[in-house]
C-alpha positions in Angstrom: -2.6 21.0 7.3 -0.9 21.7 4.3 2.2 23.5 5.6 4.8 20.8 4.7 3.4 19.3 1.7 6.1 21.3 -0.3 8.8 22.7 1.8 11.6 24.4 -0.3 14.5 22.2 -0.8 13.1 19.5 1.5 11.9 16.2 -1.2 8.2 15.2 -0.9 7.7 11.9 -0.4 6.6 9.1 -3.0 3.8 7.5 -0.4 0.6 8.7 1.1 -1.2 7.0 3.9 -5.1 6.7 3.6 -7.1 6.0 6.8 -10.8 4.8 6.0 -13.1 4.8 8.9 -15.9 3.1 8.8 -18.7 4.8 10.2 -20.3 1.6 11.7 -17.2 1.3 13.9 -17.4 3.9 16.4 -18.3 3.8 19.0 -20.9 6.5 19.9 -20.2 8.1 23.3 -19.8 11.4 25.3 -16.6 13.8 24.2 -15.0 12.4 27.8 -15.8 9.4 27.0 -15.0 9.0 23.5 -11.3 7.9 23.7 -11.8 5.1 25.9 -14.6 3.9 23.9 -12.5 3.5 20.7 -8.6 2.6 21.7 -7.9 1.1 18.8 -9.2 4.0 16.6 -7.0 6.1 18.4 -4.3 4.3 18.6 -4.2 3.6 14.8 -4.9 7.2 13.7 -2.4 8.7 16.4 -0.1 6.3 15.7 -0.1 7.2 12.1 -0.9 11.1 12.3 0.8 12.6 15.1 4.2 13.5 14.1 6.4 13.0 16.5 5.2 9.5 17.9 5.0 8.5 13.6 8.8 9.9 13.4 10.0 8.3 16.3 8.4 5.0 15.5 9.3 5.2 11.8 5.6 4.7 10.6 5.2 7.4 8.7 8.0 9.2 6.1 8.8 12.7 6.4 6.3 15.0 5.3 4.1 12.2 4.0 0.6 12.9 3.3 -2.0 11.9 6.1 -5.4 11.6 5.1 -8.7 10.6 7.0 -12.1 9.1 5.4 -14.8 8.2 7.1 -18.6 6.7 6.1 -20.5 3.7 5.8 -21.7 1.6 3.1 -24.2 3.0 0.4 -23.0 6.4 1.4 -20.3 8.6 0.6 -17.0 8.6 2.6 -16.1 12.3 4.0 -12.6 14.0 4.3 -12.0 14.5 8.1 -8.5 15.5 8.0 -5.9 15.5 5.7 -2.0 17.0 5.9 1.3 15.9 5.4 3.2 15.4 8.5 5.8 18.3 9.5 9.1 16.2 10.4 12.5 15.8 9.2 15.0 13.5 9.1 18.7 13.6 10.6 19.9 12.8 7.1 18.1 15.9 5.4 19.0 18.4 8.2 23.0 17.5 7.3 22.3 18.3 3.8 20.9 21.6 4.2 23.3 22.6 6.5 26.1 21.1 4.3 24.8 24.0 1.2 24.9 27.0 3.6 21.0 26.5 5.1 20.0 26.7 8.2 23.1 28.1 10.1 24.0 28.8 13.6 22.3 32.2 13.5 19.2 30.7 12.1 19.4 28.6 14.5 20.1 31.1 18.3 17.0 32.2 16.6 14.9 29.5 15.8 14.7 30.1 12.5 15.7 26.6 11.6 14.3 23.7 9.8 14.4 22.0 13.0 12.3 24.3 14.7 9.8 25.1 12.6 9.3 21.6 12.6 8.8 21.4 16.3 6.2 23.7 16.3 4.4 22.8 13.6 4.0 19.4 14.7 2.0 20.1 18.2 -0.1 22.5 15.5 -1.0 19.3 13.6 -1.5 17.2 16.5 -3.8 19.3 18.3 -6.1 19.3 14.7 -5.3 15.7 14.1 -7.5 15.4 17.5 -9.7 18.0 17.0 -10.6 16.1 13.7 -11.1 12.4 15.8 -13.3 13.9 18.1 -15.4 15.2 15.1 -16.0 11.4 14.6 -18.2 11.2 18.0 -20.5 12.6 16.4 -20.5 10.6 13.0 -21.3 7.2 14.4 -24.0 5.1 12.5 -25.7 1.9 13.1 -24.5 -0.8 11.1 -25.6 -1.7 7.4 -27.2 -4.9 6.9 -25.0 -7.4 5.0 -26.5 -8.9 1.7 -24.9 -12.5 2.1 -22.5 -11.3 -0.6 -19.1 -10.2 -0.1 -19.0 -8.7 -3.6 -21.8 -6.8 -2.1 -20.7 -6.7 1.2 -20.7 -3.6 3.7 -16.3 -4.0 3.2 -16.5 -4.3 -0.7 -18.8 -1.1 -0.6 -16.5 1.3 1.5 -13.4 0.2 -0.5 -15.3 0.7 -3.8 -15.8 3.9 -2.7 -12.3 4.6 -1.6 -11.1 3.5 -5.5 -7.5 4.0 -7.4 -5.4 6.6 -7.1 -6.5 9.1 -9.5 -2.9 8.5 -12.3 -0.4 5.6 -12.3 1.9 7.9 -11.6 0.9 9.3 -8.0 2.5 8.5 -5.3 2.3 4.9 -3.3 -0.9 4.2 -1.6 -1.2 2.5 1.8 -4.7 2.4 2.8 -5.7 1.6 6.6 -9.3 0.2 6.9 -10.8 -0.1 10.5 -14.3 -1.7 10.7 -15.6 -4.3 12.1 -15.6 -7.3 9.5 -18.3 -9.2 11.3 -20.9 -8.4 9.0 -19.2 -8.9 5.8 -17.4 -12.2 6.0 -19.2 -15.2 4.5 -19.7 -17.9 6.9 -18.0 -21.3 6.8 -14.3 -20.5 6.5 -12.9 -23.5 8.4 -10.0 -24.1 5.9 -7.5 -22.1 3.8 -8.4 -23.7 0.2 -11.6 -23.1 0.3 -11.2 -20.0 1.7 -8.5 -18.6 -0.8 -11.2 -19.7 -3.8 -13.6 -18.2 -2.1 -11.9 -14.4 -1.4 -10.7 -15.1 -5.5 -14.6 -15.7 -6.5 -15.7 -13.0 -4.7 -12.7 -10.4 -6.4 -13.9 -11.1 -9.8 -17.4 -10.6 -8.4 -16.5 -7.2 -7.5 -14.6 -6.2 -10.1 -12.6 -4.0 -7.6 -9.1 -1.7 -8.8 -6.8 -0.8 -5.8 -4.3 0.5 -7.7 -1.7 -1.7 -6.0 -1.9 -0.3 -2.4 -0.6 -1.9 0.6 -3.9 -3.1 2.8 -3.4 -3.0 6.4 -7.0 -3.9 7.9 -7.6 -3.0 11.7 -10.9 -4.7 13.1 -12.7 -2.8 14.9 -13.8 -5.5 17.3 -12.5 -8.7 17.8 -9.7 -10.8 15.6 -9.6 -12.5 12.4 -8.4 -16.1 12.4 -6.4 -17.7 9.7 -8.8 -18.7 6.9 -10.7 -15.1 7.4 -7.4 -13.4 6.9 -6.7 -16.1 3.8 -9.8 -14.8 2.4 -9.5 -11.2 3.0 -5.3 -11.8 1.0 -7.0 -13.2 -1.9 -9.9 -11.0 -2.2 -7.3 -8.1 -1.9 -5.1 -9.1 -4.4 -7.9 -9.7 -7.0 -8.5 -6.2 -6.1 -5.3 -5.0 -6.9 -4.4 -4.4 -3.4 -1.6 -6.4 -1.3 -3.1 -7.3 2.2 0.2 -6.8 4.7 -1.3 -7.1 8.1 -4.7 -8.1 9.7 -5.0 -6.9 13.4 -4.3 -4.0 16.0 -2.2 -0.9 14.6 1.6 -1.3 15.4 4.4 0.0 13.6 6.7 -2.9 13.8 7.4 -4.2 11.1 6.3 -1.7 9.0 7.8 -1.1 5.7 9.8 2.0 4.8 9.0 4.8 2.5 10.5 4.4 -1.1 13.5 6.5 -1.9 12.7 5.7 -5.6 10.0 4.9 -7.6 10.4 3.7 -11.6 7.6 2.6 -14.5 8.6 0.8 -17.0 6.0 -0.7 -19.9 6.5 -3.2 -22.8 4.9 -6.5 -24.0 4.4 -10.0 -22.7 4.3 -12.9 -24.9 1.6 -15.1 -24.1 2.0 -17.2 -27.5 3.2 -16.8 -31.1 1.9 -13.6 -32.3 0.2 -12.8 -29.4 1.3 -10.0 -27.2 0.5 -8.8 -23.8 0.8 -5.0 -22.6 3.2 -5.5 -19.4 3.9 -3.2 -17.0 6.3 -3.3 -14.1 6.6 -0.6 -11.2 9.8 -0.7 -8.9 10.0 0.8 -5.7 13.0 0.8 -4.0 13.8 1.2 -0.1 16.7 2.3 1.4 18.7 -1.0 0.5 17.5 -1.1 -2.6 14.6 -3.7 -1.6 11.3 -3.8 -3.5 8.2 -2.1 -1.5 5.6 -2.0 -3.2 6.1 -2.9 -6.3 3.5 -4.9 -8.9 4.2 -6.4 -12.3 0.6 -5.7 -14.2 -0.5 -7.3 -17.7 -3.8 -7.6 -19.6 -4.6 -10.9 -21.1 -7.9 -12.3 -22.3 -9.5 -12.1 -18.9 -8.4 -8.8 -18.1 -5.9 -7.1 -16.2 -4.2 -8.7 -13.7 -1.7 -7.2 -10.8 0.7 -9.5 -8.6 2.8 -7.5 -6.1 6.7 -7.9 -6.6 9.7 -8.7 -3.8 13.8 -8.7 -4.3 16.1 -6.2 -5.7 16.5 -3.4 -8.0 19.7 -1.6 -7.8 21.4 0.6 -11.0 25.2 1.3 -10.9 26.4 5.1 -11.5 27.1 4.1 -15.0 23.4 3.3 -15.5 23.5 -0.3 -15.1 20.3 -1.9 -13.8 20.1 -5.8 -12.4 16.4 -6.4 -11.3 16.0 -9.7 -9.3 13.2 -10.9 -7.8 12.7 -13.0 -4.1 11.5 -16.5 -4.8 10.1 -16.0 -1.6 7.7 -13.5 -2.7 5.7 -15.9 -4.9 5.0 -14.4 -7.8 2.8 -16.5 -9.8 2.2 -18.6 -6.5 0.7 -15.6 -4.7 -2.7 -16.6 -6.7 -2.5 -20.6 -5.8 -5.4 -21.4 -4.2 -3.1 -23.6 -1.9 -1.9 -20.5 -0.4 2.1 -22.0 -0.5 5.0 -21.5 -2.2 5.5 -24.8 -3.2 5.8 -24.7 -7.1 2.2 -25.8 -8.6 1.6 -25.1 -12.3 -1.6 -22.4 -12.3 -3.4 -22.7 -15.8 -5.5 -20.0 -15.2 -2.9 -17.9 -13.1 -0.4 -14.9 -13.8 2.6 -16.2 -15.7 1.4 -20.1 -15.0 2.1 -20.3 -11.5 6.1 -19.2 -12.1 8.0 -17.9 -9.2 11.1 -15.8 -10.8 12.0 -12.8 -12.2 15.3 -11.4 -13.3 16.6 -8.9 -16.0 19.4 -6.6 -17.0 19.0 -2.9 -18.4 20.9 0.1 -19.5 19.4 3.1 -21.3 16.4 2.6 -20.0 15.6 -0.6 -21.3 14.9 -4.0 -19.0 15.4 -7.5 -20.7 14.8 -10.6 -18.5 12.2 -13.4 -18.1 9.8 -14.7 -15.9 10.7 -18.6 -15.3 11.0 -21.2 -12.3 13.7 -24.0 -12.0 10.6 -26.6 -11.4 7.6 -25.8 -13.2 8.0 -25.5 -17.7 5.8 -23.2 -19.1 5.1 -23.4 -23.3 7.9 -24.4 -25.8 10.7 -22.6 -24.0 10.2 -23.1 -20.5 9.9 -19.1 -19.7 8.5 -15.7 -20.7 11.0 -13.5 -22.0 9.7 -9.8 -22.2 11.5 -6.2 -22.8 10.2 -3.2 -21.2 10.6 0.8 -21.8 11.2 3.0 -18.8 8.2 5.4 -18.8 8.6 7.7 -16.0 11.0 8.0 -12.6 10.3 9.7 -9.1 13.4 9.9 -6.6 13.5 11.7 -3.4 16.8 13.7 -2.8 18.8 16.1 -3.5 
């Protein structure tokens, strides 16, 4: 359902939406049946995929792609559907009007945006469920677990999901439903433990996200507290921010970026010792971060710790990045799980919580510091980075 993956003068989006279904999950059952057997399948990948519910709701961008996986452990994961959803907004149907498209005799008859649109989305609909009842037919009984969560039933479907294929594609959010019963190691009573637990098990894996936004959707049941501590820290030593655990919903939900920009330098970690740095800004439509990651290799690899705050550039090119102290930074891997200022030896940046710089040209200079914990001989990590490549939606 390709149809509005590239619609002339209409701005693809900079975020796709990946829906991996595990196999193990569904429930088997007659076509009648089948719906009220799975809800919260349905729910999820209706709530995602059919266009005018996702418009409506604000869960999906316009004309983002949709795509559906589903398999099991040890086993490949098969494309069930994939399209990008046929909608536009108010915003974009001005514009168009505005340079002479889409007038009133396109529209008396129906030649429009607009109505192409409205066709084209009970088109997708009707395959988008044509495509889940396909699934009936693809249940399978569950894997055994190994005892491992580096080897877990979970770890394996996500290793075979992967990293986008280039830096450069657009934002992945990736929606897992399965039923984490089998996978989760027993004895998670306390967040600590928990947290260095879901960390152990990341560098057992040796798992690359590609900095997507998780959302995980049990298939059965809920996941309490230290579970879900687990599941954040094995995420993010997966490159992979975990944003929700629970039933789909759209509320909440973060908005598309209107902007997306690379930029790639050095880190110094000590004298004459210099990381590669890379940081990625995504900006919403108030020029928030979404989705965004600072990324550096050191001596134990690379490392990816998601970024919050603001990124706005005045008209004469003038860039003031700032970061949300709230988003943790360095913090984000304390095994505490707060953002109370700890000093991480071991962690990104030593367990600093701020981020701030200045650009023009194309250049960012700023520094990674905290007002409470010192780090080395000046107290901060001072770094310049090189855009490398921009994506804007727009006209």
């Amino acid at each position: 359902m390709d149809g509005f993956c590239a619609m002339e003068g209409l701005p693809p989006p900079l975020r796709e939406s990946v829906v991996v279904v595990d196999a193990t999950s569904i429930v088997a059952a007659e076509p009648e049946r089948f719906r009220s057997a799975n809800p919260e399948l349905f729910a999820l990948v209706l709530g995602l995929g059919d266009p005018a519910q996702a418009a409506q709701s604000g869960s999906v961008a316009p004309r983002e792609r949709i795509t559906i996986l589903a398999g099991s452990a040890g086993r490949s994961l098969t494309p069930v559907f994939t399209g990008c959803a046929p909608s536009v907004n108010e915003q974009e149907i001005q514009e168009r009007r505005a340079a002479g498209e889409d007038g009133s005799l396109e529209r008396y008859f129906g030649r429009d945006i607009a109505s192409a649109v409205h066709e084209a989305q009970d088109d997708f609909r009707r395959q988008l469920l044509v495509s889940l009842m396909q699934m009936a037919k693809m249940s399978q009984p569950p894997v055994a677990s190994t005892g491992n969560f580096a080897s877990s039933p979970f770890a394996q479907i996500l290793k075979l999901v992967g990293r986008p294929p280039t830096d450069d594609a657009p934002l992945r959010r990736l929606f897992v439903f399965t039923d984490l019963a089998g996978s989760l190691p027993g004895g998670l009573a306390e967040r600590k433990p928990a947290r260095e637990a879901g960390f152990a098990a990341a560098s057992q894996a040796q798992l690359n996200l590609g900095r997507a936004d998780v959302y995980l959707i049990p298939a059965r049941g809920t996941l309490d507290e230290p579970s879900q501590q687990f599941l954040k820290a094995f995420l993010l030593g997966s490159s992979g921010n975990l944003l929700a655990a629970g039933s789909f919903t759209p509320n909440g939900m973060l908005p598309a970026p209107k902007s997306i920009e690379a930029y790639r330098g050095e880190l110094p970690a000590a004298p004459q010792i210099r990381m590669p740095l890379e940081i990625r800004l995504a900006t919403g439509p108030s020029n928030e971060l979404i989705g965004s990651w600072v990324t550096y290799t050191g001596s134990f690899g690379q490392r990816s710790t998601p970024l919050l705050g603001q990124y706005q550039c005045s008209t004469a090119g003038n860039c003031l990045l700032r970061s949300d102290p709230r988003g943790g930074l360095g913090q984000l891997w304390s095994p505490a799980g707060s953002n109370e200022p700890e000093p991480l030896p071991d962690g990104p940046f030593g367990g600093l919580r701020y981020l701030e710089a200045r650009g023009a040209g194309g250049i960012l200079r700023g520094r990674i510091y905290d007002p409470v914990i010192f780090l080395g001989e000046a107290g901060d990590l001072k770094f310049e980075v090189r855009r490398a490549w921009t994506r804007r939606t727009g006209r």
